[in-house]
Legacy VTK file of the C-alpha trace (Angstrom):
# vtk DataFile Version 3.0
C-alpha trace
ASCII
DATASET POLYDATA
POINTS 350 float
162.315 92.912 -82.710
166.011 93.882 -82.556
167.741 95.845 -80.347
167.816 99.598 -80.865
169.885 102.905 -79.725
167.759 105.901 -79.398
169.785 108.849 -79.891
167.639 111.087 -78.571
166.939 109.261 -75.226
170.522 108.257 -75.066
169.285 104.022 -73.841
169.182 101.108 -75.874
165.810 100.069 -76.179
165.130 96.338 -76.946
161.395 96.928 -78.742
163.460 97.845 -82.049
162.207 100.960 -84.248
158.957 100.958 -82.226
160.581 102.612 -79.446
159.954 106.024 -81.348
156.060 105.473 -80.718
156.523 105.523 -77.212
155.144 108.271 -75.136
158.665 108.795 -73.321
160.410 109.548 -76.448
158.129 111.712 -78.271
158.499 113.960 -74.996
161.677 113.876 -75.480
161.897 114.768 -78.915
159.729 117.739 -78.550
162.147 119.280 -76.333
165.168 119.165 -77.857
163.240 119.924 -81.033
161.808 123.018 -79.440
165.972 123.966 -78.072
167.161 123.968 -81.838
164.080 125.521 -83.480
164.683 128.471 -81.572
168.571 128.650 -82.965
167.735 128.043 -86.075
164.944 130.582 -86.307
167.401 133.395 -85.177
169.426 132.127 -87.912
166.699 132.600 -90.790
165.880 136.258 -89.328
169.638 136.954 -90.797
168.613 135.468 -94.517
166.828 139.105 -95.602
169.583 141.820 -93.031
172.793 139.868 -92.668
175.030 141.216 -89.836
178.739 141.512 -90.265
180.948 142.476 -87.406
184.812 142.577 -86.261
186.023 138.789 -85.413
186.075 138.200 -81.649
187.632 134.512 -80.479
185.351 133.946 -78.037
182.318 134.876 -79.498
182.292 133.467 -82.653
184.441 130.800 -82.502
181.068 128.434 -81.407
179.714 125.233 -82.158
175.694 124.404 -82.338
175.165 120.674 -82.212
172.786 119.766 -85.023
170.537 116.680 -83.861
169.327 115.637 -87.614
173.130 115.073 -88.724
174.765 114.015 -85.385
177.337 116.401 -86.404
178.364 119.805 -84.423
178.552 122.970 -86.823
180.074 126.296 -86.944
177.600 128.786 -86.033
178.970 131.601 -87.463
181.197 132.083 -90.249
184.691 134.235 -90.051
186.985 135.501 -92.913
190.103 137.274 -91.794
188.882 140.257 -89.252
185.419 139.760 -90.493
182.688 137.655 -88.896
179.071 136.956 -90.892
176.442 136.272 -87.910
174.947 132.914 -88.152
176.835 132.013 -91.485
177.982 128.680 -90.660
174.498 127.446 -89.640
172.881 128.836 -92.737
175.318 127.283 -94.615
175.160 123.640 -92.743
170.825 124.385 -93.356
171.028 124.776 -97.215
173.172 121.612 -97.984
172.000 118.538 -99.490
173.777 116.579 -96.736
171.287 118.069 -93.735
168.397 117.711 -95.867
169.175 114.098 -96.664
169.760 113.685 -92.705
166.737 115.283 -91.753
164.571 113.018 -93.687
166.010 110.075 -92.352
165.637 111.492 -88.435
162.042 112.284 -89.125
161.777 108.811 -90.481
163.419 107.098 -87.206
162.188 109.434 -84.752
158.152 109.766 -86.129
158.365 113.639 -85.325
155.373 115.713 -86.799
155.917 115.777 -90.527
155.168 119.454 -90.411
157.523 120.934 -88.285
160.562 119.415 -91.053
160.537 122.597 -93.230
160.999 124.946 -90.854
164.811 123.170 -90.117
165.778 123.782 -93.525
166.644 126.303 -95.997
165.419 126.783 -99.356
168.461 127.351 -102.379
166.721 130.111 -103.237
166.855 131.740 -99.396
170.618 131.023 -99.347
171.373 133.122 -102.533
168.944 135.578 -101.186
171.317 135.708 -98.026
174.693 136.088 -100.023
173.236 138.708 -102.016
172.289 139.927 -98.470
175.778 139.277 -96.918
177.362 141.568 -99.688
175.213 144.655 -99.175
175.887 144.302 -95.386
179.535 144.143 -96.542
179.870 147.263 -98.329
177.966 149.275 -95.830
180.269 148.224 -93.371
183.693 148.849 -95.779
181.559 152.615 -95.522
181.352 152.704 -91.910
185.219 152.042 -90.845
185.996 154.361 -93.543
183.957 157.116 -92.001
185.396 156.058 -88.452
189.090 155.786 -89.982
188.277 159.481 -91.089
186.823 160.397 -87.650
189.936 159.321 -85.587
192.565 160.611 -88.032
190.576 164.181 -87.790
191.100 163.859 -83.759
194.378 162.923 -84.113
195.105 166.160 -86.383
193.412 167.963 -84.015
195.329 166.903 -80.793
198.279 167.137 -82.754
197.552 170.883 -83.630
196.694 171.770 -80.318
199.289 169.998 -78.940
201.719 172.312 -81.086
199.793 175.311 -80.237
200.950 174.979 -76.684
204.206 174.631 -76.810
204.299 177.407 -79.072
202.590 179.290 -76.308
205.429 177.945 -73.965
208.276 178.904 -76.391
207.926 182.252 -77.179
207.781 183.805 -73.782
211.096 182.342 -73.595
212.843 183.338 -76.697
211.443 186.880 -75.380
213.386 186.477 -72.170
217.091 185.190 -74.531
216.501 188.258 -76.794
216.157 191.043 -74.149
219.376 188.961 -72.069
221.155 188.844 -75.197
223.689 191.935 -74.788
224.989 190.623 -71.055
225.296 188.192 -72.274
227.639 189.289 -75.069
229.611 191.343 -73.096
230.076 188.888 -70.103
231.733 186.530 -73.052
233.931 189.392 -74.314
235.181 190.027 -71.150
235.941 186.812 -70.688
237.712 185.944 -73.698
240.090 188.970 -72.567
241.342 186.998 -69.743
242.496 183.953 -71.344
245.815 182.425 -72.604
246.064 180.992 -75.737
249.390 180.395 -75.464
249.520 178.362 -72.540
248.873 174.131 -73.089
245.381 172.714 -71.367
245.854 171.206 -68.529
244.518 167.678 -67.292
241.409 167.843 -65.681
242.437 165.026 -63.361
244.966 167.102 -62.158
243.155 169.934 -61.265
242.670 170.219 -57.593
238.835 171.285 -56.857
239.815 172.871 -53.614
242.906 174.764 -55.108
240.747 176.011 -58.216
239.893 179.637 -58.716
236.409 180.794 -57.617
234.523 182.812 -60.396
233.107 185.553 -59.325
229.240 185.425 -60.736
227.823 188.684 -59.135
230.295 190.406 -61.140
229.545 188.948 -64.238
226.007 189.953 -63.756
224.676 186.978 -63.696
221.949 186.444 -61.188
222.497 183.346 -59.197
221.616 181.219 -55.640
225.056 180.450 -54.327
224.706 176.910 -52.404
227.456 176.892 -50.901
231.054 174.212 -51.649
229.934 171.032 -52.912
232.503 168.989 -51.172
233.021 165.579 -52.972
232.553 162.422 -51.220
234.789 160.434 -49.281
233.922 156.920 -51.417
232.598 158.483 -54.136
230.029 156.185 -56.461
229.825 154.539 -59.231
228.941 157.883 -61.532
232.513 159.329 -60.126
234.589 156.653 -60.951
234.390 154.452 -57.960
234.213 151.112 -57.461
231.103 149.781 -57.234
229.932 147.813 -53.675
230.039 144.284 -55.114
233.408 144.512 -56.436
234.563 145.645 -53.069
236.238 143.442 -50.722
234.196 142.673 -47.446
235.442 143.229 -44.032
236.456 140.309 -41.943
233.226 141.311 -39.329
231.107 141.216 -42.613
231.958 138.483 -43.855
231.722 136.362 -40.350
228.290 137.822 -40.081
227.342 136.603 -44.169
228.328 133.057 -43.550
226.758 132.983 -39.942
223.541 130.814 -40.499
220.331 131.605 -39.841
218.025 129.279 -38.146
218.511 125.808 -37.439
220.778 123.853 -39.940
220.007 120.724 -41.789
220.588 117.987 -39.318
218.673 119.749 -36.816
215.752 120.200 -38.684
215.598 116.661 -39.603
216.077 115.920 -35.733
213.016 117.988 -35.227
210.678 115.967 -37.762
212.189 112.849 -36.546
210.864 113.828 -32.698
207.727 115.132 -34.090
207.098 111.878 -35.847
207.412 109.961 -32.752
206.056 112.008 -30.856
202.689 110.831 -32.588
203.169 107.063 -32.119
201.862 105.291 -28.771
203.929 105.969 -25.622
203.782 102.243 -24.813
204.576 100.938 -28.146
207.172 97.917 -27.860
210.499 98.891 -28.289
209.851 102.894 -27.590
212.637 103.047 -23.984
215.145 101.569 -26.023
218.343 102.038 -25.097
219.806 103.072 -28.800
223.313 104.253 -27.057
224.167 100.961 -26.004
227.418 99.705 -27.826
228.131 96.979 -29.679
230.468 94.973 -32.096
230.232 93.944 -35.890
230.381 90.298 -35.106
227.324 90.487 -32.759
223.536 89.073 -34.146
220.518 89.393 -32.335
219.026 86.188 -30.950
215.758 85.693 -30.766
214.473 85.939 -27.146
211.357 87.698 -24.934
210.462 90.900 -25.449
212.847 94.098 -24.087
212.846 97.473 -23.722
216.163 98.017 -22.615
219.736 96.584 -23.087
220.302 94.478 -25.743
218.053 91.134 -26.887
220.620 88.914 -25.850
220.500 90.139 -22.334
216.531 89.402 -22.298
217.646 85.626 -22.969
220.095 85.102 -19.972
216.911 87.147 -18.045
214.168 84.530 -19.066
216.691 81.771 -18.082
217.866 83.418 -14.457
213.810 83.703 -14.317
212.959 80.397 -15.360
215.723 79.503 -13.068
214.223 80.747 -10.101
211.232 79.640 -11.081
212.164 75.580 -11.313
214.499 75.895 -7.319
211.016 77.407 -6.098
209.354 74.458 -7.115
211.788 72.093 -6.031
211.708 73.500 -2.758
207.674 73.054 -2.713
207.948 69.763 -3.604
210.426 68.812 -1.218
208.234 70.918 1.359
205.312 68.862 0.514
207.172 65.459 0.743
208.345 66.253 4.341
204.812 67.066 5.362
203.458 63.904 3.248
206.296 61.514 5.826
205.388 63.226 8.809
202.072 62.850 8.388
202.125 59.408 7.495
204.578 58.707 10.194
201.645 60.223 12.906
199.054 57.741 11.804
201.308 55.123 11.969
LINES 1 351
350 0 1 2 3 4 5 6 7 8 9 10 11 12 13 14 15 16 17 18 19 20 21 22 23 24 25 26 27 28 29 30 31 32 33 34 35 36 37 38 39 40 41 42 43 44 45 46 47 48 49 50 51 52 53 54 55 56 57 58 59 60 61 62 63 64 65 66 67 68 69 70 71 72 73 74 75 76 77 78 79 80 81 82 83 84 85 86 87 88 89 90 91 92 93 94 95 96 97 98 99 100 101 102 103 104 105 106 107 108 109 110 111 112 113 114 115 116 117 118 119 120 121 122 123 124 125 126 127 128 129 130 131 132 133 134 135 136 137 138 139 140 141 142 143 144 145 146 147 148 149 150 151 152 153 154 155 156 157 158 159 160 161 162 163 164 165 166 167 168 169 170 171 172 173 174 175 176 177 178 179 180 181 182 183 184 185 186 187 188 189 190 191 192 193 194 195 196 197 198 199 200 201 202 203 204 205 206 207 208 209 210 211 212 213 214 215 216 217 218 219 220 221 222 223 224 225 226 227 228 229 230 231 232 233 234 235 236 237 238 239 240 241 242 243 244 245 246 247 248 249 250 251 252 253 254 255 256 257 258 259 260 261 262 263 264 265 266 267 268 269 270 271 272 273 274 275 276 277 278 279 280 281 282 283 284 285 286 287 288 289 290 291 292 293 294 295 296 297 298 299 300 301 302 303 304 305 306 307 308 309 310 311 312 313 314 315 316 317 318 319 320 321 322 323 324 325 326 327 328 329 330 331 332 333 334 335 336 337 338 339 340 341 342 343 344 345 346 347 348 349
């Protein structure tokens, strides 16, 4: 017996083709038998009323994984702004390619012979569902159009009654104009009395606003609030001709306070990390006291002596040798100590 690959229980099994007897598998295939029947039975309900409905991405833009060809397949099938429900699966049911690869899963698998119609579709069923795809068509062509007609008769009709009130605005006006309309005349043939043709237009930047000529609205019998002299301003904006703030030179105060940091600069904040980093290492870590202010020159090297914490290495050198030193007259002096006391002992028992 060779080795074999059960799709279905995803492990190789090493009793060849007979693994499809075993107990284990035909669980198995049951199940995910029972998961697609159920898809492709609410995909045969559509065969006698297809469904056709505006095209949504995420809706039916899915796959169904079909376990007889090892293939996945569209579920439903989309033209344009159109999307037939369940047309991709009918389709993938009715071909000679699934029904070929049906046989041979029911062959490899030993599934119940019975249950292999009822995961395919019949020619005849397919024609019988594009004859039923085109009626569903045309009844929906008849539904937007009644819709389209539906929202173009509310747009007429917020349109009219949009029209209707500013009509209803308008003419109260136009009633006011009418009855003002003789003042009005006069006030413009008085007017016209006063002025002089003859004399040239003057320029308006010349005019002085405070030096200008008050009219006199009361007596033109005009009804209006007087407010008062609108004096201009001092700087003036943008609107008046002025220049605008960030062409305008800065102030020697302003500009000391602008290029006055905030915060700590640069160095200092790399100060601070460097302190916080040490601040985490062991207090009595070899090396931490040293000294790092201590001068030196280029020509100097480090020689390798005991271990310091402050000065420089050299120094710990001449320190171990003053030590050791001290240490060798010490002994010198014991031994000569002990040599005395050796003589004079020996020279008692004598």
């Amino acid at each position: 017996m060779g080795v074999f690959y059960c799709q279905i229980c995803r492990q190789t099994s090493f009793s060849g083709k007979g693994h499809g007897y075993a107990k284990k598998h035909q669980q198995r295939l049951r199940a995910v038998l029972a998961a697609y029947l159920e898809k492709v039975e609410a995909a045969c309900k559509m065969i006698r009323s297809a469904e056709i409905v505006k095209y949504d991405f995420i809706e039916h833009e899915q796959n169904i994984w079909c376990y007889c060809c090892r293939v996945e397949v569209k579920k439903h099938m989309s033209s344009g702004n159109l999307t037939v429900m369940y047309g991709g699966l009918l389709e993938h049911l009715a071909s000679s390619e699934h029904r070929k690869e049906t046989n041979r899963f029911w062959w490899e698998n030993k599934a119940e012979v019975k249950l292999k119609q009822r995961f395919l579709v019949l020619p005849e069923d397919y024609e019988s569902f594009k004859l039923s795809v085109m009626k569903a068509l045309e009844s929906y062509e008849e539904t937007e159009d009644v819709h389209i007609k539906e929202v173009a008769a509310h747009i007429q009709k917020v349109e009219q009654s949009r029209l209707e009130m500013v009509q209803s605005v308008l003419e109260p006006q136009s009633e006011i104009e009418a009855s003002e309309s003789p003042s009005a005349s006069g006030v413009s043939a008085n007017s016209g009395s006063d002025l002089n043709f003859g004399a040239k237009p003057e320029d308006p930047a010349s005019i002085d606003v405070h030096t200008a000529p008050e009219f006199d609205w009361m007596e033109a019998g005009q009804s209006l609030t007087f407010i008062g002299h609108q004096e201009p301003p001092v700087k003036g904006n943008v609107h008046s001709g002025a220049i605008p703030p960030w062409l305008m030179q800065d102030d020697g105060e302003a500009t000391e306070s602008r290029l006055q940091e905030i915060g700590p600069s640069f160095e200092e904040f790399q100060k601070q990390q460097e302190k916080e980093r040490l601040r985490k290492l062991p207090p009595n870590r070899v090396g931490a006291n040293f000294d790092h202010s201590s001068q030196t020159d280029e020509g100097w090297l480090p020689s390798f002596g005991r271990v310091w914490n402050n000065g420089r290495r050299w120094q710990s050198r001449h320190q171990f040798r003053r030590e050791n030193d001290e240490k060798s007259v010490i002994k010198r002096k014991g031994e000569k100590c002990w040599k005395k006391g050796k003589k004079s002992r020996m020279d008692n028992f004598s």
